[in-house]
N, C-alpha and C positions, 0 to 999 in steps of 0.2 A: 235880404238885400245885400250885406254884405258877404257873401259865399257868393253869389251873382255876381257883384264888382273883383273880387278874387279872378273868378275864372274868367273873367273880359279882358281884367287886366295882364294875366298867364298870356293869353292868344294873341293880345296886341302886341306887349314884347316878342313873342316869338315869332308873328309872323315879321316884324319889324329886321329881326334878326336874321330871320332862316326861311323868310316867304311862309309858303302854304305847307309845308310841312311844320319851321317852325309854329305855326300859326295853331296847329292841334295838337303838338306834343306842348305846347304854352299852354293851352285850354287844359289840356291832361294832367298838368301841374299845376293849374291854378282849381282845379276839381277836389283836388288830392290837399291841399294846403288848405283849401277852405273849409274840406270834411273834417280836418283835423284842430281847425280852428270853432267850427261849430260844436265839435266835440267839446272841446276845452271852456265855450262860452255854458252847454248844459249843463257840466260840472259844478262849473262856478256858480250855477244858478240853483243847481241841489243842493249846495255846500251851503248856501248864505241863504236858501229856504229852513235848511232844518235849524241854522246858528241862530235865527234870526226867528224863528219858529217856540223857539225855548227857551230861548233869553226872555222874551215878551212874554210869556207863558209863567216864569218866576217873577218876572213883576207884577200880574194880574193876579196870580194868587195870593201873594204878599202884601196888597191892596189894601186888603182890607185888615193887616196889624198880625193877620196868623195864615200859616198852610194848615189846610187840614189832612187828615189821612186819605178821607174822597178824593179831595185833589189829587192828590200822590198818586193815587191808586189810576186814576185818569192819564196821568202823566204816562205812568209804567205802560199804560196797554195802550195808548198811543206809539210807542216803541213798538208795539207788538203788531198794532196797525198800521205802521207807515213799512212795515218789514226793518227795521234799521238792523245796519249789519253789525257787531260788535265794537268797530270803531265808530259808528256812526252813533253808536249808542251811549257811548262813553263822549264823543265830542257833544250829542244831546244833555249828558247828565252838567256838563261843565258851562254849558248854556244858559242853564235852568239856573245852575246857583249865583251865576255871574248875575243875574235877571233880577234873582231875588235877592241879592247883596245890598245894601247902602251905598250910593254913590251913583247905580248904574244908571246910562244916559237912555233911557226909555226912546225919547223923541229922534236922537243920532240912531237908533239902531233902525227904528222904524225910514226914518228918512235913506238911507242905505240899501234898506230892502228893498225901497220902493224905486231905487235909481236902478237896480239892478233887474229888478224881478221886469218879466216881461208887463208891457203895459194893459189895462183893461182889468174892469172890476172885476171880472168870474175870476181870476187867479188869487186877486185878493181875499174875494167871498169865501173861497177855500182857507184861506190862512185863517181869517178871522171865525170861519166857523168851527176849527181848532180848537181857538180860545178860548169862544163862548163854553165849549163842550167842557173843557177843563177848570172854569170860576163857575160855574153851575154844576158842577160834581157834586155839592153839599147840599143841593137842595134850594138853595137861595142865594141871590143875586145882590152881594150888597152894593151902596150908591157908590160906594169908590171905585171897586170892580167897572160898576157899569159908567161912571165917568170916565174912568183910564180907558177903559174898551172904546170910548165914543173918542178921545183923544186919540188915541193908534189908529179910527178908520180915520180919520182926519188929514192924520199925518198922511198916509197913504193916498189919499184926495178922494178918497169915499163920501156919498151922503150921509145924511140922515135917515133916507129914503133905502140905499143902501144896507144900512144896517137894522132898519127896519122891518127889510126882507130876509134877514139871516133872523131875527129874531122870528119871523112866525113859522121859516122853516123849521129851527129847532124846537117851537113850540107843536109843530107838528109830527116829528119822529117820539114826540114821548103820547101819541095818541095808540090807543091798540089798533089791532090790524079789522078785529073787530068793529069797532067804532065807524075804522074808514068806510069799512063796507056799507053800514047805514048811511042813511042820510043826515048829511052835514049837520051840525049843530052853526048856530047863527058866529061864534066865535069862531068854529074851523074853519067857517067860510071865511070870514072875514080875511084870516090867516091865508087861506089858500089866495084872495086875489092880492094880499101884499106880497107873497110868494114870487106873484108874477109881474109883476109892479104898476097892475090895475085896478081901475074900481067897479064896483056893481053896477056901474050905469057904462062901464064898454060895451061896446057893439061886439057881436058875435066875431067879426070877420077881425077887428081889431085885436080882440083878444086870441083868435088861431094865430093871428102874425106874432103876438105878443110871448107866445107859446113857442114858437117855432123858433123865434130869433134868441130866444133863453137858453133852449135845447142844445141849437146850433153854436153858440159863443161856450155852455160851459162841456159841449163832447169831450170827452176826455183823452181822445186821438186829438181833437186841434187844440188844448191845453198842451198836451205831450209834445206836438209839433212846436210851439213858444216855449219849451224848455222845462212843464212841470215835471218833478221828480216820478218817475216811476212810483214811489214809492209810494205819492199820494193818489192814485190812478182809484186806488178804493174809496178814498175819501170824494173824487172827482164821479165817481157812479153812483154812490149813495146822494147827492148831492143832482144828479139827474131826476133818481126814483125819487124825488122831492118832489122834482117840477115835475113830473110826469100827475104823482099823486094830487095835487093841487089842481092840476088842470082837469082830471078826472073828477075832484068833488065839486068844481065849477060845473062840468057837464052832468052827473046828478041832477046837481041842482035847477040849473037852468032847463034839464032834461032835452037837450039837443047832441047828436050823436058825432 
């Protein structure tokens, strides 16, 4: 919207100035100003994704009184998975220990993110699915952990419902590939309709739209279009074959094609 208001405004002055020709060498220059202002808004929005990504990330492991090595170890290959470039990965490392420090304002950083980051839960779900990934590196989910986690979707103005759904997603990547193939166990299901943020008694046709509009909000071309980092574009596909997979053990089960 505003790269739009740029280039109207370019043409107006110019045709103001210089008629019909001013009028599209102003559009020309307001094209150009705005590409380079867009540019500089993605930036910012990578930058204060990954600061904001690992600051929250040393507080949720610190949570609960200790890091563990799991964590750590989670941490490091998040760097490997987000692609982070050398500087990105060093302004990561100083994130992390600002995060886990004494003093750090948890709820400012989160509130921050959240003014800045594009609006809509799928950009969020990706962050927080991050987190989740990195305080359950050990195995176990303790109450502080998972009270801070429900504190940061908060802040961000996520549900309950919300984070409900990231939990059965991730309670679904740790099923084998085997497994999915069978038919659903009463628990995956279950997982598979919070996935989609429905219940067993949706109607067929409710739950294709239900599917479709999940799809369609987290593609990771119109994530990328709002400004998500490149970097997280894996984490944004893994994060489809979720929904894809969930709506496959719904159709199993209900056995409609």
């Amino acid at each position: 919207m505003v790269f739009l208001v740029i280039i109207v405004v370019g043409a107006l002055l110019g045709a103001f100035f210089a008629g019909i020709a001013g009028f599209i060498i102003g559009g020309l220059a307001g094209s150009a100003v705005g590409f380079l202002a867009l540019r500089r808004w993605m930036r910012r929005v990578s930058e204060q994704f990954i600061e904001t990504t690992f600051a929250v990330m040393g507080a949720l492991c610190k949570a609960d009184g200790v890091i563990t090595r799991a964590e750590i170890d989670v941490v490091e290959r998040t760097f490997t998975r987000l692609n982070l470039t050398p500087e990105q990965r060093s302004a990561a490392k100083a994130a992390f220990a600002r995060g886990k420090a004494a003093g750090f304002d948890l709820d400012a950083s989160v509130r921050e993110f959240a003014r800045t980051a594009p609006p809509g839960s799928a950009f969020f779900q990706l962050f927080l699915q991050l987190q989740r990934m990195a305080i359950t590196a050990d195995g176990d989910l303790h109450p502080a952990e998972q009270a801070m986690l429900m504190r940061v979707a908060r802040g961000l103005g996520l549900s309950e419902r919300d984070l409900a759904q990231l939990e059965a997603m991730l309670r679904a990547t740790t099923r084998t590939t085997s497994t999915r193939d069978c038919a659903p166990s009463r628990d995956s299901l279950a997982d598979a309709y919070a996935v989609l943020g429905v219940t067993p008694d949706t109607s067929e046709s409710d739950l294709r739209n239900a599917y479709r509009k999940m799809i369609r909000e987290n593609h990771p071309d119109r994530l990328a279009s709002k400004g998500l980092p490149e970097s997280m574009r894996a984490v944004a596909e893994e994060r489809t074959r979720e929904i894809n997979a969930a709506f496959d053990s719904i159709k199993r089960a209900r056995q409609f094609v």
